[in-house]
C-alpha positions as CSV (number, residue, x, y, z in Angstrom):
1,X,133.4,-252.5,-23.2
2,X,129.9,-254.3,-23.8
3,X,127.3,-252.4,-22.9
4,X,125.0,-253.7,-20.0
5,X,121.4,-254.9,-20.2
6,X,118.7,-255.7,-18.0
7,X,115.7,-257.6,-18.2
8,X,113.8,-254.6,-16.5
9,X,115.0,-252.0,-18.3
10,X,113.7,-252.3,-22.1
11,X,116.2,-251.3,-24.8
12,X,115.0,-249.6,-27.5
13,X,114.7,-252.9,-30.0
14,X,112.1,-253.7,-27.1
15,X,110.1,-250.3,-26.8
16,X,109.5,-250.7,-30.5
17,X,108.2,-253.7,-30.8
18,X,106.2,-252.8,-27.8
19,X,104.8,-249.8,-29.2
20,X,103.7,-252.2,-32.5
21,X,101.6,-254.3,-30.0
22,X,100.0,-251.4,-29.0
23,X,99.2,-249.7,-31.8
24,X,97.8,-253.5,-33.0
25,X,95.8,-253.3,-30.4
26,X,94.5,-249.7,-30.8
27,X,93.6,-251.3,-34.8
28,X,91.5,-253.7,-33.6
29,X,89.8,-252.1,-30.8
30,X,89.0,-249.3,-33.6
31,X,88.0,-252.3,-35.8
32,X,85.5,-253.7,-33.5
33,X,84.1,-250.1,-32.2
34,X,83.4,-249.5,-35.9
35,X,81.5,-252.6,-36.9
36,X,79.5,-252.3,-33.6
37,X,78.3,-248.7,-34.5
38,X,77.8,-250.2,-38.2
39,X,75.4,-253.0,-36.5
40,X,73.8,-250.7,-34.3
41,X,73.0,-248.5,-37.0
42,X,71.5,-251.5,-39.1
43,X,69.6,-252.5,-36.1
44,X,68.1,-248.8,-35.5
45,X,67.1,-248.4,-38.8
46,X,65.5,-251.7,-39.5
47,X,63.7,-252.0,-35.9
48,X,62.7,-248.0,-36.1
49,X,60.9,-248.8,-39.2
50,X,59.9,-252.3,-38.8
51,X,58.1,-251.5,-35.4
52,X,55.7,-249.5,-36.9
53,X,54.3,-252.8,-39.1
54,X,53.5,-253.9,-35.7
55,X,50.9,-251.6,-34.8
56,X,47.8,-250.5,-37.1
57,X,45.1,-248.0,-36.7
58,X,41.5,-249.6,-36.5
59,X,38.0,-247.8,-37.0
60,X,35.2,-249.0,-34.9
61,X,32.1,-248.8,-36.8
62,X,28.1,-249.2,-36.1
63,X,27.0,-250.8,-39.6
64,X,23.2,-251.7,-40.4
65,X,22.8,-254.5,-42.7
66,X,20.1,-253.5,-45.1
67,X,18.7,-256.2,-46.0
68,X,17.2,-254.8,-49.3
69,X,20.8,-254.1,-50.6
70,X,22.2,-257.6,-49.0
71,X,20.1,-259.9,-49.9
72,X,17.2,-259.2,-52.4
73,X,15.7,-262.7,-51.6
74,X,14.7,-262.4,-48.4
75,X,15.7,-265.9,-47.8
76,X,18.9,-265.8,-46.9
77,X,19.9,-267.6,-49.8
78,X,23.6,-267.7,-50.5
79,X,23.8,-267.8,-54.0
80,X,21.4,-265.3,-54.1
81,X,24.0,-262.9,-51.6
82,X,27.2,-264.0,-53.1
83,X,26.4,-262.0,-56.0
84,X,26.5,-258.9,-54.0
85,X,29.8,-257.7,-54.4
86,X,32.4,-255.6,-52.5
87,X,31.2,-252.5,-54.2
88,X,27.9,-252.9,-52.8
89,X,29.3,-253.4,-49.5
90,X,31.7,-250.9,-49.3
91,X,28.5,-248.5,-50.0
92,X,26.6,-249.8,-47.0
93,X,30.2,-248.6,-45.4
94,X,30.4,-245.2,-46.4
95,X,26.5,-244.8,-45.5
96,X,27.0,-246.3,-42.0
97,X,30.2,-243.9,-41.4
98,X,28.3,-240.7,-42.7
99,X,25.8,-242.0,-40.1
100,X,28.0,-242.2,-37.5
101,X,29.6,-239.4,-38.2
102,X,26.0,-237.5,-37.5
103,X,25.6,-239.1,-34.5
104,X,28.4,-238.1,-32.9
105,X,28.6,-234.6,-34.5
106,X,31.7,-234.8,-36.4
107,X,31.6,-232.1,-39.2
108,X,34.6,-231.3,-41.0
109,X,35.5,-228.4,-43.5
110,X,35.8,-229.5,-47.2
111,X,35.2,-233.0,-46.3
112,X,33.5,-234.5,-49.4
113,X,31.5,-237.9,-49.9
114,X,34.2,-239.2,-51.6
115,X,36.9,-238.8,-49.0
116,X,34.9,-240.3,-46.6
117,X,34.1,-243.5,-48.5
118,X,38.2,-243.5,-49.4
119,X,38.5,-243.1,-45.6
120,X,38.0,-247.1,-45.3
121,X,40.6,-249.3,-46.7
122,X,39.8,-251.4,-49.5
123,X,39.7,-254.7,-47.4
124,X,37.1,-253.2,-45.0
125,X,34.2,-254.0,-47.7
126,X,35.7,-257.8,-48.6
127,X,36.5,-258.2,-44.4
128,X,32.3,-257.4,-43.8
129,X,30.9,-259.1,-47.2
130,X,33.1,-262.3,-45.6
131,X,31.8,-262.2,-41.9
132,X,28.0,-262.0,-43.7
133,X,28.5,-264.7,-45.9
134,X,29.4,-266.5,-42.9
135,X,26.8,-265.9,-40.6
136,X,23.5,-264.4,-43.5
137,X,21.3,-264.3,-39.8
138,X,23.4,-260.7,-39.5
139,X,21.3,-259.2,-42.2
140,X,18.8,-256.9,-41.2
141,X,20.6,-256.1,-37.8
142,X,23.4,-253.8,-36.6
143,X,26.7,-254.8,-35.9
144,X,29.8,-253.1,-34.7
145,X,33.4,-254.2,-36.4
146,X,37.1,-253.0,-36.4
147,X,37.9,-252.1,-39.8
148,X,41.0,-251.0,-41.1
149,X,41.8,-247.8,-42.2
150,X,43.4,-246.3,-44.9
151,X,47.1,-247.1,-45.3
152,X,47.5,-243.4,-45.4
153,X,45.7,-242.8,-43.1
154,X,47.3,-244.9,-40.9
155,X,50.6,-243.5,-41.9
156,X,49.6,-240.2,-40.5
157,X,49.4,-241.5,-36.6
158,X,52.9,-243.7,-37.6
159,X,54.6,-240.5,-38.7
160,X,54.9,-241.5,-42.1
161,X,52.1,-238.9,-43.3
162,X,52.2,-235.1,-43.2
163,X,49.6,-233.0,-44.2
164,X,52.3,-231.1,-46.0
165,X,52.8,-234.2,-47.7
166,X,48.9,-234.9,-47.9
167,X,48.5,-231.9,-50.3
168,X,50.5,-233.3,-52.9
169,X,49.5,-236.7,-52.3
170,X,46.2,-238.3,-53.8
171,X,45.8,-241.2,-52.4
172,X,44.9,-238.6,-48.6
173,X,43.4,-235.2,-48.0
174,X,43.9,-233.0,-45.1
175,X,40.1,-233.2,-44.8
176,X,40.7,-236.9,-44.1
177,X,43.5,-236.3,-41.5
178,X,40.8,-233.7,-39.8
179,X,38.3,-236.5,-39.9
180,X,41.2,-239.1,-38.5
181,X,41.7,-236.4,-35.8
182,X,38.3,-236.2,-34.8
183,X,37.3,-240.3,-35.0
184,X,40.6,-240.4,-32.9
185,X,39.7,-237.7,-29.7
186,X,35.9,-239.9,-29.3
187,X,37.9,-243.1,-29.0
188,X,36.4,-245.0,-32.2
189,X,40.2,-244.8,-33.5
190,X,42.2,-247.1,-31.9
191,X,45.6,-248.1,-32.4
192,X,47.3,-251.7,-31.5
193,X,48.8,-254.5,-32.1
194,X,48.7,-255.5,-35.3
195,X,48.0,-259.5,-35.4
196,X,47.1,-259.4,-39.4
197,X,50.8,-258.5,-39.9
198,X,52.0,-262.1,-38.4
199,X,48.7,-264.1,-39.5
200,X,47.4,-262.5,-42.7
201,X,48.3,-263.2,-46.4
202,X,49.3,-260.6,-49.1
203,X,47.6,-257.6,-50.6
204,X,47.3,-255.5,-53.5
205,X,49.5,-252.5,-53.6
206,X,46.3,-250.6,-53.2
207,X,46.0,-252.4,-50.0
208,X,49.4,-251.7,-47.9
209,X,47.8,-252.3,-44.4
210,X,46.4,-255.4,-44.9
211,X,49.3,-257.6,-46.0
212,X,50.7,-259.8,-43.9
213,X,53.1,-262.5,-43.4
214,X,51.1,-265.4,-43.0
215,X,51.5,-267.0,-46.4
216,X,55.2,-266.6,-46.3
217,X,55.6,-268.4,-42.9
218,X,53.7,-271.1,-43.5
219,X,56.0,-271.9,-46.8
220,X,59.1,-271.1,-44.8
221,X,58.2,-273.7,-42.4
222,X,57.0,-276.3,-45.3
223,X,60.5,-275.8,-47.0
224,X,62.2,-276.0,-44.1
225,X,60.7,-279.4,-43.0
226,X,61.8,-280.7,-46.0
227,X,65.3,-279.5,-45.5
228,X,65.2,-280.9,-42.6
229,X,64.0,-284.4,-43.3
230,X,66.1,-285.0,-46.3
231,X,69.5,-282.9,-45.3
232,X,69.9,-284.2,-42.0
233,X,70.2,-288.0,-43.0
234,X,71.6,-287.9,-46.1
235,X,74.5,-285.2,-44.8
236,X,75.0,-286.6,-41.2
237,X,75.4,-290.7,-43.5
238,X,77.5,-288.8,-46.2
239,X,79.9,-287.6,-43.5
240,X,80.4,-290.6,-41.6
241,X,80.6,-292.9,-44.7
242,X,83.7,-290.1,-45.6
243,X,85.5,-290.0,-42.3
244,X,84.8,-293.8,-40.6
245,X,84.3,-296.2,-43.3
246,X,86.0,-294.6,-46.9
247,X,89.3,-295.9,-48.5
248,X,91.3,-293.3,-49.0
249,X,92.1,-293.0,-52.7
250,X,91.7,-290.9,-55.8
251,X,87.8,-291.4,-56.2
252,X,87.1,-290.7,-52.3
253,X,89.6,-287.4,-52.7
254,X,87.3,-286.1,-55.4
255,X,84.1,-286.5,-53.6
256,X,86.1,-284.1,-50.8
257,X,87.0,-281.7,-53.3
258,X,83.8,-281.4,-54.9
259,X,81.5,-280.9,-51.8
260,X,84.4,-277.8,-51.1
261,X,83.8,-276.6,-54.0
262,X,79.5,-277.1,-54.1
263,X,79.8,-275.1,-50.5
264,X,81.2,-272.3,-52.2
265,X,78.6,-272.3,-55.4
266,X,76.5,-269.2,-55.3
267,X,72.9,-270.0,-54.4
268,X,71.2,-268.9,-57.6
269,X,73.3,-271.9,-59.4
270,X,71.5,-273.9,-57.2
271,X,68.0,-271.9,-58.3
272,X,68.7,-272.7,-62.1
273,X,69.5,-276.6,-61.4
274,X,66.3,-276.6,-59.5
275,X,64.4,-275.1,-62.2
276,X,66.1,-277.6,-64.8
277,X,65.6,-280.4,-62.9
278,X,62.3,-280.1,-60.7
279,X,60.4,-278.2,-62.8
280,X,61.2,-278.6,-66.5
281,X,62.3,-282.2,-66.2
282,X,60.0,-283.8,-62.8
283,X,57.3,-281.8,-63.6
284,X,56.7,-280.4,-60.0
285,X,54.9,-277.5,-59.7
286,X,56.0,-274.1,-59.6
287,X,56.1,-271.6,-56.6
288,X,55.5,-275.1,-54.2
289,X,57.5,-275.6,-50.9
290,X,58.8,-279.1,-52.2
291,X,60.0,-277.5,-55.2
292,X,61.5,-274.6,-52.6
293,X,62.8,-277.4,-50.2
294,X,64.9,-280.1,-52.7
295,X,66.6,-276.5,-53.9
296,X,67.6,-275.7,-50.2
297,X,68.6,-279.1,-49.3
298,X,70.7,-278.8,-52.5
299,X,72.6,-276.1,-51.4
300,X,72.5,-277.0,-47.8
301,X,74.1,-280.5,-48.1
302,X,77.5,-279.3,-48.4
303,X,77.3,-277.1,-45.5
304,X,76.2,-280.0,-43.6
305,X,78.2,-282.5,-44.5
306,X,81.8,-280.2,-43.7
307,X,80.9,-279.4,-39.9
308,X,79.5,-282.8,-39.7
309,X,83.2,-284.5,-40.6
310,X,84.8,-281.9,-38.4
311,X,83.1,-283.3,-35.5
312,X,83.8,-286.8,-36.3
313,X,87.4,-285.8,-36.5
314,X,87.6,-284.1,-33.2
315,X,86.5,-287.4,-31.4
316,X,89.5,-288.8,-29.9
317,X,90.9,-291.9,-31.6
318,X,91.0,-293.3,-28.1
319,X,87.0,-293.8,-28.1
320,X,87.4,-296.1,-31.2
321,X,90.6,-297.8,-30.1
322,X,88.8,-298.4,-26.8
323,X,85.7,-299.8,-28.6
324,X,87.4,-301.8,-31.0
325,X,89.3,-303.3,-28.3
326,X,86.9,-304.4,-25.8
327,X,85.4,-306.3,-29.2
328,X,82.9,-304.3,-30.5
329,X,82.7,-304.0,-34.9
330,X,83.6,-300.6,-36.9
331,X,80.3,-299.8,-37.4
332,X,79.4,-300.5,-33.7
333,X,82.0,-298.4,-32.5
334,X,81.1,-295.5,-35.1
335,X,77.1,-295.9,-34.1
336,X,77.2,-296.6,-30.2
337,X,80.4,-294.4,-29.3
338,X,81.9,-292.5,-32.3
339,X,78.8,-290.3,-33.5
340,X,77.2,-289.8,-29.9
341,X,79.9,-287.9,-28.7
342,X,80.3,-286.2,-32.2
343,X,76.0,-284.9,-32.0
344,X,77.1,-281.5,-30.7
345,X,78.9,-280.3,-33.3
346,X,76.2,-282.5,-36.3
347,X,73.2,-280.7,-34.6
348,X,75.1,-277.2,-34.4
349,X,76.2,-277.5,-38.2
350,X,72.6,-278.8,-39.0
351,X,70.9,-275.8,-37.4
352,X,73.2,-273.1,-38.6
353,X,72.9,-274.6,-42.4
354,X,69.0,-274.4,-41.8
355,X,68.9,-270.9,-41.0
356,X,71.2,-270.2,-43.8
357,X,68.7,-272.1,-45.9
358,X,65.9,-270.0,-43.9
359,X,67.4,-266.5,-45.1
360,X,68.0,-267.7,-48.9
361,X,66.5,-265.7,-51.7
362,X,68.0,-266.0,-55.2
363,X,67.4,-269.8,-55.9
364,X,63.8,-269.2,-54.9
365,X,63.1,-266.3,-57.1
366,X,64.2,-268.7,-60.1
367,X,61.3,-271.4,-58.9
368,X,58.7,-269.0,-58.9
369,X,58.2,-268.3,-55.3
370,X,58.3,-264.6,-56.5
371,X,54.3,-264.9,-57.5
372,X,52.0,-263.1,-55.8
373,X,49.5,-266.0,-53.4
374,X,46.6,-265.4,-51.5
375,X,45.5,-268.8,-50.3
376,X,46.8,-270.5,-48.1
377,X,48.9,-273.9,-48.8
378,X,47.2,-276.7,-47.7
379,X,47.7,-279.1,-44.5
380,X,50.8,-281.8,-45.1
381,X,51.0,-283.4,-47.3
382,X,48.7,-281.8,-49.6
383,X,50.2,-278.1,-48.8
384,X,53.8,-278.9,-49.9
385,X,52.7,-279.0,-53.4
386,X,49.8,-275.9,-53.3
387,X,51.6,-272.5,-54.1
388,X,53.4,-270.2,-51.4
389,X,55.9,-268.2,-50.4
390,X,58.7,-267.8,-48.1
391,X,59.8,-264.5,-45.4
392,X,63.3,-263.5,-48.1
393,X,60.8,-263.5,-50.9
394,X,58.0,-261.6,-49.4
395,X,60.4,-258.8,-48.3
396,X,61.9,-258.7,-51.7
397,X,58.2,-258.5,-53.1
398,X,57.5,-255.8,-50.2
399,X,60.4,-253.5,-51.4
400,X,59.8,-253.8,-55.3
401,X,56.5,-252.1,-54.4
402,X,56.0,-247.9,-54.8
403,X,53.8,-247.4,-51.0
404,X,55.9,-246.8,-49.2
405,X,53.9,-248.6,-46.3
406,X,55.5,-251.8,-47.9
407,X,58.7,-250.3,-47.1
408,X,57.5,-250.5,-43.5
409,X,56.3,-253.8,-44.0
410,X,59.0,-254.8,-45.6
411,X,61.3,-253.8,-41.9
412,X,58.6,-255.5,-40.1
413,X,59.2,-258.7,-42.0
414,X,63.1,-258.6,-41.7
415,X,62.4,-257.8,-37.9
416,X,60.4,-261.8,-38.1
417,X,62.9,-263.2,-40.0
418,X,65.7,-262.0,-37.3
419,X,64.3,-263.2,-34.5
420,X,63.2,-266.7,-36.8
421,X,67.6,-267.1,-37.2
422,X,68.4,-266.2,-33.4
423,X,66.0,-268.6,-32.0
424,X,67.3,-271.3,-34.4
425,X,70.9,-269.9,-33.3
426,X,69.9,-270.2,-29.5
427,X,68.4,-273.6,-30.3
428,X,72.1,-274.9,-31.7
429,X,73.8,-273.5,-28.4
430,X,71.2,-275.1,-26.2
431,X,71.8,-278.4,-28.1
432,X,75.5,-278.1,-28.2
433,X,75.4,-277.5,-24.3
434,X,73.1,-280.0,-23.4
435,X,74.5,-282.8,-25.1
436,X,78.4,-281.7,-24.8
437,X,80.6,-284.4,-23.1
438,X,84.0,-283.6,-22.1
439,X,86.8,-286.0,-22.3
């Protein structure tokens, strides 16, 4: 006799394949557990170190201006002050903190002259030579300014420092730390925000906490301007030329196949054709954000162009039919119905393909964006042809460096960066909602 079955009861064929499911399910909720530990882990280490970037330790500091040692003239003469350099500065500095430190009864065991002039960074004496050039009336009085301190100093209130560490370090003393100590219980130590970090250029390595990003942003957002003026037209034309108005045929397949293939080209080909072709054979100049930009537009056409033709294709046919019907030409139909409804999905590829642009390193190394700049690039158009940097390259500088407060600057910046790619990423969503039509 056949044996009987019922739909409620599972037979063991059933319980099997039931039990597969399960396990299935058990691999991919371990799968996503994992890579969400993973991330939080990245995300821990990279904001726990990059937050401290954020803050920096400041000395407020009484300084007279002698004018004896500031300006020899008398006349307040600025050729005649410009020849005073930092080092004479930076020894008005270390008298006016030996000062203040009598004043307010500071005395500290083993302390020596030279600690305390070491006590200052190295960009206190440039920061106060500036602000007198800028205003010579200040000779002769007595001003009070926010200097920065010693990177390793400031390590030492960021955790960074020890003194256990500082006896084998000689960039820091544990007469230094005392002194830090002390500044810090009378309240002319302060620690906070750290707006140099965001505005700032770069340093020297001798001069860890007084880099800043400033440079590097102001190239990011040159290069990506050019992206976006040259990627967005020439990719959004590209793709509508491909999917509305093309033959299809042998010489129209290989333009598909080939901007495949140029998505998938690693970026630092794209750095070498740059340098072949902008550099050696235009003639533009090096380390420049127009240089930096026709490289990412390079790279990002492709990326554009793909998401660009899949959002053409997901219009209905039923909009052009429609169009065509009620009399209106190709190209009307394309301009006035087609590509309106198709923005969405153009503006969400073209702001993902920026931010991909945004994070690229390799082809901008090869261009010379590597180079260490100070100045600031000019206003458009001038500035897209004055030398800069950009955020990837600056970290990379940051981490090539032996302090290892660039290390923390070097979190700090990757911290910018991140937030630079979610708010383009929030700005695709936003678009993509807004301008979304069902049909």
């Amino acid at each position: 006799m056949t044996a009987k079955t019922s739909l409620l009861t599972p037979d063991a064929r059933t319980k099997r394949r039931n039990a597969a499911e399960a396990r299935f399910r058990l691999y991919g909720l371990i799968a996503v557990a994992v890579a969400i530990i993973a991330l939080a882990g990245l995300l821990v280490s990279i904001f726990g170190n990059g937050s401290l970037a954020f803050r920096q330790t400041t000395l407020q500091l009484e300084i007279p201006l002698p004018e004896e040692k500031l300006d020899k003239s008398g006349i307040r003469d600025l050729a005649v002050m410009k020849k005073v350099t930092t080092v004479g500065y930076a020894k008005v500095l270390a008298n006016a903190l030996e000062a203040q430190l009598d004043t307010l009864g500071i005395t500290v065991e083993g302390l020596k002259s030279k600690d305390i002039s070491k006590f200052l960074s190295e960009e206190a004496p440039a920061t106060l030579r500036n602000q007198v050039l800028a205003d010579p009336d200040l000779v002769g009085q007595t001003i009070t300014l926010e200097l920065l301190i010693g990177g390793r100093i400031d390590g030492y209130f960021k955790g960074r420092v020890t003194r256990e560490t500082a006896l084998l370090d000689k960039n820091v003393s544990p007469a230094q730390l005392d002194l830090a100590d002390a500044l810090k219980e009378t309240g002319h130590l302060h620690t906070s925000f750290n707006w140099g970090f965001v505005t700032a250029p770069d340093a020297s390595e001798k001069r860890p906490e007084a880099a800043g990003l400033g440079v590097a942003i102001i190239g990011s957002l040159y290069m990506m301007i050019v992206v976006l003026a040259l990627s967005l037209p020439i990719g959004v034309a590209t793709a509508v030329y491909l999917e509305e108005f093309a033959p299809k045929n042998r010489f129209t397949d290989i333009i598909e196949v080939n901007i495949s293939n140029l998505a998938a080209v690693p970026s630092i080909v794209f750095g070498i054709l740059g340098l072949a072709a902008f550099i050696n054979f235009a003639g533009l100049p090096q380390s420049a954000p127009i240089v930096g930009g026709l490289v990412l537009t390079l790279m990002t056409l492709p990326r554009i162009i793909i998401p660009a033709r899949a959002a053409l294709k997901a219009v209905p046919p039923s909009i052009r039919d429609a169009a065509l019907g009620v009399g209106a030409s190709k190209m009307q139909s394309v301009f006035h119905h087609v590509l309106p409804l198709a923005a969405p999905g153009i503006l969400t590829g073209m702001i993902i393909g920026l931010a991909q642009a945004l994070g690229e390193t390799a082809p901008l190394l090869l261009i010379g964006m590597v180079a260490f700049v100070r100045d600031y690039p000019g206003a458009p158009m001038e500035g897209f042809f004055d030398p800069a940097t950009a955020l990837p390259v600056q970290i990379y500088n940051w981490t090539q460096r032996a302090d290892p407060a660039f290390v923390e600057r070097a979190s700090g910046a990757i911290i910018v960066l991140l937030i630079f790619l979610l708010a383009m990423n929030a700005v695709a969503i936003l678009l993509r909602r807004k301008f979304e039509r069902r049909w």
